[in-house]
Backbone atoms as SQL, in Angstrom:
CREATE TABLE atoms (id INTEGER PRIMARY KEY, chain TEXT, resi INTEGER, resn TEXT, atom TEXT, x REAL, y REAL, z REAL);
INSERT INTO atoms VALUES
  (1, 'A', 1, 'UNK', 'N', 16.772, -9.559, -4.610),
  (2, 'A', 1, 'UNK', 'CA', 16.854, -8.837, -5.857),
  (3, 'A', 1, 'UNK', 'C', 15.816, -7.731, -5.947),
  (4, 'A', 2, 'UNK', 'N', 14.631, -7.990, -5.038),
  (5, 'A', 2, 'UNK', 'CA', 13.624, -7.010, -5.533),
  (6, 'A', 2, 'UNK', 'C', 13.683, -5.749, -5.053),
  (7, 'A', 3, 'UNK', 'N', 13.994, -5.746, -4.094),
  (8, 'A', 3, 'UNK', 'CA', 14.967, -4.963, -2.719),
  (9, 'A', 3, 'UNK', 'C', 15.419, -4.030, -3.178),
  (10, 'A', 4, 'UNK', 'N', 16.458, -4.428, -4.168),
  (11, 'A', 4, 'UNK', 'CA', 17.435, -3.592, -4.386),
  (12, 'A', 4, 'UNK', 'C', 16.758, -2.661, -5.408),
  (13, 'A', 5, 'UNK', 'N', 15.679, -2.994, -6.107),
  (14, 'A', 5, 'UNK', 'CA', 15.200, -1.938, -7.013),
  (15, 'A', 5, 'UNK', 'C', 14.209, -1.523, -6.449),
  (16, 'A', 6, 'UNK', 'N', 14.339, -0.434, -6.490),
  (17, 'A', 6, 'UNK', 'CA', 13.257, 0.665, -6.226),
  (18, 'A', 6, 'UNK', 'C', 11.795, 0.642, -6.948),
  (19, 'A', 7, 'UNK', 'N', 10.974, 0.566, -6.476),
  (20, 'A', 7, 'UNK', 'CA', 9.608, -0.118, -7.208),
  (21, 'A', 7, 'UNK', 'C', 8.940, 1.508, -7.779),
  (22, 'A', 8, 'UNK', 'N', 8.794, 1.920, -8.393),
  (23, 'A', 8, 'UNK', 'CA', 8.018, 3.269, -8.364),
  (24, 'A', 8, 'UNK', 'C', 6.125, 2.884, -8.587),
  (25, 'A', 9, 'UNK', 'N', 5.770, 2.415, -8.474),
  (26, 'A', 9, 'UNK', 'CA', 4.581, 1.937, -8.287),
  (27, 'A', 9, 'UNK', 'C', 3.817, 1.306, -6.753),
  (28, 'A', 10, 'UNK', 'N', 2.586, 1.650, -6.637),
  (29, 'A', 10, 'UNK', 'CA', 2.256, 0.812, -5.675),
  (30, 'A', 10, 'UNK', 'C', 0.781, 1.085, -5.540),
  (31, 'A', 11, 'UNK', 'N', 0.260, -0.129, -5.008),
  (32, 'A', 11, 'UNK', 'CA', -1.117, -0.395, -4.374),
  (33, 'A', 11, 'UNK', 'C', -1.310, -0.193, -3.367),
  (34, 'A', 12, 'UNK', 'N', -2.904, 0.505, -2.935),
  (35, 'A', 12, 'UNK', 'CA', -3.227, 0.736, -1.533),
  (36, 'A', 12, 'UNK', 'C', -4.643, 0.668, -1.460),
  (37, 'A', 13, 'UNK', 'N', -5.179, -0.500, -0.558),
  (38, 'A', 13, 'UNK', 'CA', -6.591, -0.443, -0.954),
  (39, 'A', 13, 'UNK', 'C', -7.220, -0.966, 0.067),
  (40, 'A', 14, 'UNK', 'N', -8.509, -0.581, 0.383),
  (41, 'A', 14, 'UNK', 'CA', -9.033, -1.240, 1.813),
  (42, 'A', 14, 'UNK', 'C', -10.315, -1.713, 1.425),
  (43, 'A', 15, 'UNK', 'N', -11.471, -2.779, 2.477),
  (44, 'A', 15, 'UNK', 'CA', -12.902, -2.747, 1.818),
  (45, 'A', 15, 'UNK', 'C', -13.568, -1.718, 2.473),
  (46, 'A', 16, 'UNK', 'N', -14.414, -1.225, 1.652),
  (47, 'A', 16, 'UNK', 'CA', -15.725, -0.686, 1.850),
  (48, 'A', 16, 'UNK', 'C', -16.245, -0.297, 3.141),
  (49, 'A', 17, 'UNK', 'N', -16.204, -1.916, 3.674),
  (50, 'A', 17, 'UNK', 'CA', -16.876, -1.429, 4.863),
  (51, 'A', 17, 'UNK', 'C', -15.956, -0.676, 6.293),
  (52, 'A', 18, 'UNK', 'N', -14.588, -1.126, 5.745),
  (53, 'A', 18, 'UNK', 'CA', -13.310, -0.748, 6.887),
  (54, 'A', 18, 'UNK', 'C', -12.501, 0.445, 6.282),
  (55, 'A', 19, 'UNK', 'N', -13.227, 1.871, 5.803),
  (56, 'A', 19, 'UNK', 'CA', -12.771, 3.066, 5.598),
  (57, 'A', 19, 'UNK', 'C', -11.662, 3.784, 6.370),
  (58, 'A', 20, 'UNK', 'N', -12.240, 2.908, 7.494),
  (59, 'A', 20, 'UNK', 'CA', -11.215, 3.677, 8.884),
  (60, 'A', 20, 'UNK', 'C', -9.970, 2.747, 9.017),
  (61, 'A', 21, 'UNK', 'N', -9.906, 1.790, 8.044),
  (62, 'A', 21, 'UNK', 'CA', -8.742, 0.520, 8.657),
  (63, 'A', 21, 'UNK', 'C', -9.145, -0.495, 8.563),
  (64, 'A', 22, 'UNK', 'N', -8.605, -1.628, 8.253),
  (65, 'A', 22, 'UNK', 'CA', -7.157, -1.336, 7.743),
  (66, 'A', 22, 'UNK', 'C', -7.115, -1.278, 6.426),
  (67, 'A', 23, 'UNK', 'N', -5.828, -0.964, 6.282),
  (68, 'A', 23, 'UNK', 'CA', -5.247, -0.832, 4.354),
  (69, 'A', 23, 'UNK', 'C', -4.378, -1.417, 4.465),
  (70, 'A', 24, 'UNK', 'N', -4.318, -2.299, 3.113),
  (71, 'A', 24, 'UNK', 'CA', -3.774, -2.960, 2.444),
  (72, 'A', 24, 'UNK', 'C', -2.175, -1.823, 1.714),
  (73, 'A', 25, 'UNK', 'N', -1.237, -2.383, 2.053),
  (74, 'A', 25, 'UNK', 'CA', -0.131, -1.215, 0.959),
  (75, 'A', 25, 'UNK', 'C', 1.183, -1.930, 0.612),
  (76, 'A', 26, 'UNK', 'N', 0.665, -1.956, -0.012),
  (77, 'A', 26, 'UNK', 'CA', 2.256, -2.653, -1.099),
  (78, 'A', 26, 'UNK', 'C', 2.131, -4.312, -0.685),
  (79, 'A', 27, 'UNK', 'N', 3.568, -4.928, -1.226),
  (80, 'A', 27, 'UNK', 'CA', 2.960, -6.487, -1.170),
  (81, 'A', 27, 'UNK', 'C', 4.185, -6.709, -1.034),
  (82, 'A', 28, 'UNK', 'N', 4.615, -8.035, -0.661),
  (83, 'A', 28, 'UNK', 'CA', 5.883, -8.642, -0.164),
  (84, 'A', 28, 'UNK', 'C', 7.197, -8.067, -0.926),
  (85, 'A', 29, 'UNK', 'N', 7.413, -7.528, -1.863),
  (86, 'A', 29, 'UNK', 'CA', 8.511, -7.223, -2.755),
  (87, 'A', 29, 'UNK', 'C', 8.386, -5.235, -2.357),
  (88, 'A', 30, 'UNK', 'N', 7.723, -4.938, -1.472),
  (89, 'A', 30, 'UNK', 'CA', 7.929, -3.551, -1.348),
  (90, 'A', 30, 'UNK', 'C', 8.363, -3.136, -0.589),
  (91, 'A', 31, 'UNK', 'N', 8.935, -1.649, -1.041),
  (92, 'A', 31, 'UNK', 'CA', 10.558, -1.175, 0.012),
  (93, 'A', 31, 'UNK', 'C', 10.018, -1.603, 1.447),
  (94, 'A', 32, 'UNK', 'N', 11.478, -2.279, 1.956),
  (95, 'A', 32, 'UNK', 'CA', 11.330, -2.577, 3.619),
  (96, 'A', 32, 'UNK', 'C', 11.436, -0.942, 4.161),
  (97, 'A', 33, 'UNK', 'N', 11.776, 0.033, 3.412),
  (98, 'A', 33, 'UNK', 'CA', 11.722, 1.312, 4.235),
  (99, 'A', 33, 'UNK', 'C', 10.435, 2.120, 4.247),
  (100, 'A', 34, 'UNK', 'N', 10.347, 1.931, 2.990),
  (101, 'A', 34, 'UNK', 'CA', 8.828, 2.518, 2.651),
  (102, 'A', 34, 'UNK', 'C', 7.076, 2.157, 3.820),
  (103, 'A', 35, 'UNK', 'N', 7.756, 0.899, 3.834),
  (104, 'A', 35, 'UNK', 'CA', 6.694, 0.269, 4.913),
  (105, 'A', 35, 'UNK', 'C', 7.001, 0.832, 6.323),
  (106, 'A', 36, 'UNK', 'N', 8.427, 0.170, 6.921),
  (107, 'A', 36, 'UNK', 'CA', 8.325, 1.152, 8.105),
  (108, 'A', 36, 'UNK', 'C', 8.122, 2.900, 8.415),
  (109, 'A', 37, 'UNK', 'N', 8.278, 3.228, 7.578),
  (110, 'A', 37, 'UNK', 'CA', 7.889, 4.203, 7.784),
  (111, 'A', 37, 'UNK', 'C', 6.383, 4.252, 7.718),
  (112, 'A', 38, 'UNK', 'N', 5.559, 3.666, 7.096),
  (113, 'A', 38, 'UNK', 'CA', 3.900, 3.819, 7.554),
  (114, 'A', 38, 'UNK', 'C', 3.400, 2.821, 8.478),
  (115, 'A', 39, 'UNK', 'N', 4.309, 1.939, 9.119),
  (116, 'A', 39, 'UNK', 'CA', 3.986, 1.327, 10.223),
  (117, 'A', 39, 'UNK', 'C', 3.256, 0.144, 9.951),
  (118, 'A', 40, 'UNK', 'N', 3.204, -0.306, 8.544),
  (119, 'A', 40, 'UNK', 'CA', 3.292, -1.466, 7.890),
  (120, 'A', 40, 'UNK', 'C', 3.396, -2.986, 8.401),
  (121, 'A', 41, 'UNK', 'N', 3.204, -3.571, 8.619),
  (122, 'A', 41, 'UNK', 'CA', 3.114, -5.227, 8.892),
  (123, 'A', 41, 'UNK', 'C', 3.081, -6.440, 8.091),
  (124, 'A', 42, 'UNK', 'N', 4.234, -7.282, 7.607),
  (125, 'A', 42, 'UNK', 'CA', 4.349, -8.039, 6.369),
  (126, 'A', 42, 'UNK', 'C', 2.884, -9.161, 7.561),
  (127, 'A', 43, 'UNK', 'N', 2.274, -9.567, 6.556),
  (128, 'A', 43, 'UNK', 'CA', 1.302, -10.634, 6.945),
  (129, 'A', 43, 'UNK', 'C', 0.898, -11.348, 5.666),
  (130, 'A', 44, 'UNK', 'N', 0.789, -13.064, 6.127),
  (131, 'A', 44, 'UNK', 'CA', 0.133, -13.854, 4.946),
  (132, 'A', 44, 'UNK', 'C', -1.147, -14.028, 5.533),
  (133, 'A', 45, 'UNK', 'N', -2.216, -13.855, 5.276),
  (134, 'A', 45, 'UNK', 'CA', -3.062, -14.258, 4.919),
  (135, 'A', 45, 'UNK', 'C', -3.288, -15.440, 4.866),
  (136, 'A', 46, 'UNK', 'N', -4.428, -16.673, 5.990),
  (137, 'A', 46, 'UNK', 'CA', -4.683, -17.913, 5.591),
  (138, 'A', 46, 'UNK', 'C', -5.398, -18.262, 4.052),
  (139, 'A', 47, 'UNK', 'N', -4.634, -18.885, 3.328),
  (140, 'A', 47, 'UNK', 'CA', -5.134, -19.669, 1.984),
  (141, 'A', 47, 'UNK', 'C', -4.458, -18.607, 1.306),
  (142, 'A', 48, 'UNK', 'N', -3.647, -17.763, 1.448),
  (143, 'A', 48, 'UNK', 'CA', -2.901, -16.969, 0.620),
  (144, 'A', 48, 'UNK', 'C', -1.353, -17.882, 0.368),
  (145, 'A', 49, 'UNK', 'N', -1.069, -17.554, -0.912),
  (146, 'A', 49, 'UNK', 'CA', 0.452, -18.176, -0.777),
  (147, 'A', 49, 'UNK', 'C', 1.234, -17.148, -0.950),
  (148, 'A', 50, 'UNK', 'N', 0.746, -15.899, -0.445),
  (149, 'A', 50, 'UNK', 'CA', 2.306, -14.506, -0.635),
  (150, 'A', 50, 'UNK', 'C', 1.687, -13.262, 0.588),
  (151, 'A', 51, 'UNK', 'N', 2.502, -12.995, 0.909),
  (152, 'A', 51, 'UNK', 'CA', 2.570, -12.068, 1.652),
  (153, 'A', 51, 'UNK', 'C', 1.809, -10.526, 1.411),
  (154, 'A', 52, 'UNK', 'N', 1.797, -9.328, 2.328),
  (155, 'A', 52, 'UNK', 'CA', 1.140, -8.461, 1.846),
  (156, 'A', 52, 'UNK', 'C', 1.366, -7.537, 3.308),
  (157, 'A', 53, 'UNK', 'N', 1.135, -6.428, 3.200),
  (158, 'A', 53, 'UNK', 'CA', 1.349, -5.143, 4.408),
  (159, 'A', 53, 'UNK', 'C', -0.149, -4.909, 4.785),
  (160, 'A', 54, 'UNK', 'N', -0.026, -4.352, 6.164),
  (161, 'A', 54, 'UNK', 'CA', -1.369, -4.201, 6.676),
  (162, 'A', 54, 'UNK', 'C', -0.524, -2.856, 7.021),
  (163, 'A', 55, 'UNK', 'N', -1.539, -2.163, 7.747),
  (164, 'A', 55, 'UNK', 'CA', -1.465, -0.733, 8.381),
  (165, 'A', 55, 'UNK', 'C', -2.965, -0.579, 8.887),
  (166, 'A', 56, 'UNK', 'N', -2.740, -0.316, 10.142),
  (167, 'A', 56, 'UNK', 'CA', -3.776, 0.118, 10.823),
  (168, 'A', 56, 'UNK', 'C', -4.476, 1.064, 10.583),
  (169, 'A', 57, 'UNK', 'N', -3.814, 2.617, 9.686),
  (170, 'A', 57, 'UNK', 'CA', -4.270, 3.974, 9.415),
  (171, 'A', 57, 'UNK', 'C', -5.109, 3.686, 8.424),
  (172, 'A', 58, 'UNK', 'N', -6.694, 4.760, 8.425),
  (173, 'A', 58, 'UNK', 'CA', -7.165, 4.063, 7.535),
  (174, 'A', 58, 'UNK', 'C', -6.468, 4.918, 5.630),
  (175, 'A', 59, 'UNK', 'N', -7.099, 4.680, 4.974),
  (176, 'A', 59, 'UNK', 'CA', -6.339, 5.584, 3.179),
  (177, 'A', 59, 'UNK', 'C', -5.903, 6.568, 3.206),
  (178, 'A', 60, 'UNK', 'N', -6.876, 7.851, 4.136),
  (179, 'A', 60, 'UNK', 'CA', -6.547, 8.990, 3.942),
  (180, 'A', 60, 'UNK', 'C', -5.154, 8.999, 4.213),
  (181, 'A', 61, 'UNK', 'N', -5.073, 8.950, 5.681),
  (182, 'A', 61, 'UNK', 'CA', -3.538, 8.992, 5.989),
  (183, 'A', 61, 'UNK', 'C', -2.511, 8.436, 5.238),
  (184, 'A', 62, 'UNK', 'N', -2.480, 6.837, 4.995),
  (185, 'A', 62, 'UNK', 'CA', -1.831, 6.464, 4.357),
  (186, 'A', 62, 'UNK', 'C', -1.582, 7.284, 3.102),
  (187, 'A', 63, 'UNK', 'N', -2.125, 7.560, 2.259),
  (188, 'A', 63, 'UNK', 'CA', -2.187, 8.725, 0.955),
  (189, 'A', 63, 'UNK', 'C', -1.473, 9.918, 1.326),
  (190, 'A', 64, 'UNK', 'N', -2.169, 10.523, 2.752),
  (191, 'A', 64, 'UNK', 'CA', -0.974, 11.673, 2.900),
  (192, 'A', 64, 'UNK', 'C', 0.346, 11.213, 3.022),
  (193, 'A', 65, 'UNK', 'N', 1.028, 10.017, 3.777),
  (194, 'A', 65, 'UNK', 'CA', 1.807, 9.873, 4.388),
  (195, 'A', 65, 'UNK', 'C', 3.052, 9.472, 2.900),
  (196, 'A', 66, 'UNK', 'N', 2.289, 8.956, 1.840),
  (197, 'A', 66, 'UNK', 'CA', 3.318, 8.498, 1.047),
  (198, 'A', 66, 'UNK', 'C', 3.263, 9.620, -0.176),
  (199, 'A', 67, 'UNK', 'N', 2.412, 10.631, -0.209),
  (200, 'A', 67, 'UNK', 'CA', 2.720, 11.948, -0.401),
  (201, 'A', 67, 'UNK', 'C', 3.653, 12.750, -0.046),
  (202, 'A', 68, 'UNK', 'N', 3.914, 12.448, 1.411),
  (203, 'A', 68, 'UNK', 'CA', 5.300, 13.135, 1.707),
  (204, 'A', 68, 'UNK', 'C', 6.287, 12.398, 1.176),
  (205, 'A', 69, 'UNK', 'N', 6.261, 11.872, 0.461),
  (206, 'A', 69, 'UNK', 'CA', 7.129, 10.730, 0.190),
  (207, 'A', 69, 'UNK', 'C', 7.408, 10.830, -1.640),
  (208, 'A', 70, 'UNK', 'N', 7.144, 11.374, -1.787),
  (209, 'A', 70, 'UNK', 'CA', 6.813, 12.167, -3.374),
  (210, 'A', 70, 'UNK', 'C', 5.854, 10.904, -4.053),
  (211, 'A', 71, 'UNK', 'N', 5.129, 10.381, -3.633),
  (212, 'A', 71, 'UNK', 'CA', 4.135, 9.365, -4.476),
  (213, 'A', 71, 'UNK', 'C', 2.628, 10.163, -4.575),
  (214, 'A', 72, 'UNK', 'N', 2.412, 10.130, -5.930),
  (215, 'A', 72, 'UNK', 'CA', 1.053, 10.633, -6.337),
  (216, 'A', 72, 'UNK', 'C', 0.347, 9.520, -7.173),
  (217, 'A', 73, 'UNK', 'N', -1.261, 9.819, -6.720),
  (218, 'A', 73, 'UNK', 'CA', -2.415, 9.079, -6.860),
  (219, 'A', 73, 'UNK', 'C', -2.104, 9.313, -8.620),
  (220, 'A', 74, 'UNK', 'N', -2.247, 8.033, -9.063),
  (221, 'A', 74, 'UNK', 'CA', -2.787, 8.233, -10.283),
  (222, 'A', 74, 'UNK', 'C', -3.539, 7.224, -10.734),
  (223, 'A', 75, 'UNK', 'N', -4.150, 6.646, -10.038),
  (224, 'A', 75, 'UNK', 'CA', -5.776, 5.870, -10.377),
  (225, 'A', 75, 'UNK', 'C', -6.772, 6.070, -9.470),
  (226, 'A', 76, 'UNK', 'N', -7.615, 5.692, -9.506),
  (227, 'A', 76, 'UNK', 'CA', -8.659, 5.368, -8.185),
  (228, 'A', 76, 'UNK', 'C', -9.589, 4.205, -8.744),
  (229, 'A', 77, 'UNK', 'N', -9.973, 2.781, -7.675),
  (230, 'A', 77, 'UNK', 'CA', -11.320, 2.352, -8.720),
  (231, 'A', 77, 'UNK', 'C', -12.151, 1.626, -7.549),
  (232, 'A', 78, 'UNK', 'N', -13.192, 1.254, -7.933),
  (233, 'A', 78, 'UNK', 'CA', -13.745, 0.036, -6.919),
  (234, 'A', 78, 'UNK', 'C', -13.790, -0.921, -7.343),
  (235, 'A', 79, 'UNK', 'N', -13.923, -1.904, -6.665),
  (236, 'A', 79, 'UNK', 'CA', -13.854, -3.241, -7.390),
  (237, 'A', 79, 'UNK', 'C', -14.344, -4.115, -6.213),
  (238, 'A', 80, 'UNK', 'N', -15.587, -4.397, -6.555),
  (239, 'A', 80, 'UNK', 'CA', -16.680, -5.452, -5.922),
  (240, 'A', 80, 'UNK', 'C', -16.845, -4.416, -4.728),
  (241, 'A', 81, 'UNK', 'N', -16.296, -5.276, -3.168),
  (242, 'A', 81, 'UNK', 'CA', -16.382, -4.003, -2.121),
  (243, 'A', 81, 'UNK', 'C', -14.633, -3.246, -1.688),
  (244, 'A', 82, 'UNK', 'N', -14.096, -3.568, -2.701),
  (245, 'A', 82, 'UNK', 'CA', -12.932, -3.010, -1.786),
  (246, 'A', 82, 'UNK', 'C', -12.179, -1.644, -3.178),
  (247, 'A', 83, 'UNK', 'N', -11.985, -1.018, -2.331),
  (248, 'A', 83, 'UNK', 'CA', -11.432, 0.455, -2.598),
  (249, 'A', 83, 'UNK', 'C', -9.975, 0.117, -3.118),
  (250, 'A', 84, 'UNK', 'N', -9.067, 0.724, -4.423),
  (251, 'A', 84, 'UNK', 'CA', -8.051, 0.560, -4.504),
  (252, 'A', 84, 'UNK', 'C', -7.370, 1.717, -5.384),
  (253, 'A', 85, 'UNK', 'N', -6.070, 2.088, -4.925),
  (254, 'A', 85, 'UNK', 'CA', -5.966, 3.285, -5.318),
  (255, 'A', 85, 'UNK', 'C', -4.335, 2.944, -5.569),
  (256, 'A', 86, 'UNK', 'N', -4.167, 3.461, -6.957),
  (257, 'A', 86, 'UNK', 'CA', -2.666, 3.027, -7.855),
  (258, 'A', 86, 'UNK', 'C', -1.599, 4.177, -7.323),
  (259, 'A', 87, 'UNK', 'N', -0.607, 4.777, -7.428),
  (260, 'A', 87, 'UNK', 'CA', 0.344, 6.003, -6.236),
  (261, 'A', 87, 'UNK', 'C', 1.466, 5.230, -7.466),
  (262, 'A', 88, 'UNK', 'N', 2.265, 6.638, -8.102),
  (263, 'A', 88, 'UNK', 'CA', 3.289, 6.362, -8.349),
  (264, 'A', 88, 'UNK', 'C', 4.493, 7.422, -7.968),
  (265, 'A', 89, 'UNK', 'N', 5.908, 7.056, -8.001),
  (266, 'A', 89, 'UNK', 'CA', 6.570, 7.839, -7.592),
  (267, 'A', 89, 'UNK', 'C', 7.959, 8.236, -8.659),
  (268, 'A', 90, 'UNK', 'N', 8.226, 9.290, -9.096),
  (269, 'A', 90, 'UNK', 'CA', 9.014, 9.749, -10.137),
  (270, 'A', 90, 'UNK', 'C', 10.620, 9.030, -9.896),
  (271, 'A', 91, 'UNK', 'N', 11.072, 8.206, -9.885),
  (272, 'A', 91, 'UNK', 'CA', 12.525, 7.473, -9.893),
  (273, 'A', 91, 'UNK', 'C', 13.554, 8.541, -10.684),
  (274, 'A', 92, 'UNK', 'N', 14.989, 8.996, -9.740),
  (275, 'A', 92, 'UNK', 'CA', 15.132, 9.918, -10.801),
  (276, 'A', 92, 'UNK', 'C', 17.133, 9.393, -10.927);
């Protein structure tokens, strides 16, 4: 079901100390296209009970890459050590 709707929102966030990689982007319910195309990796996490995307590239790229993609930044924050940055995309 989640699939089928188009999410116009999304998360992308890495820690502090791994600027260069990896990032965190989108989470188990996000487009299966959207991910391959940034080269994305569904992974759980031990002691996690849900899934989540890795990507090797570190933000910048990722940010450009879903820019081409018509998604624009519209948050930025920190939180403890990890970097997280909100991207939405106009559904039309």
């Amino acid at each position: 079901m989640f699939q089928e709707f188009r999410m116009p929102y999304m998360l992308i966030s890495t820690q502090i100390r791994l600027e260069n990689g990896p990032t965190l982007v989108g989470d188990e319910y996000s487009d299966p296209d959207t991910m391959t195309y940034l080269g994305a990796r569904k992974k759980v996490v031990l002691g996690n009970n849900f899934a989540e995307y890795h990507v090797d590239d570190p933000p910048r790229v990722i940010l450009d890459k879903l820019e081409q993609l018509g998604f624009r930044v519209v948050s930025m924050t920190g939180v403890g050590q990890t970097l997280v940055w909100c991207l939405h995309k106009d559904i039309m």
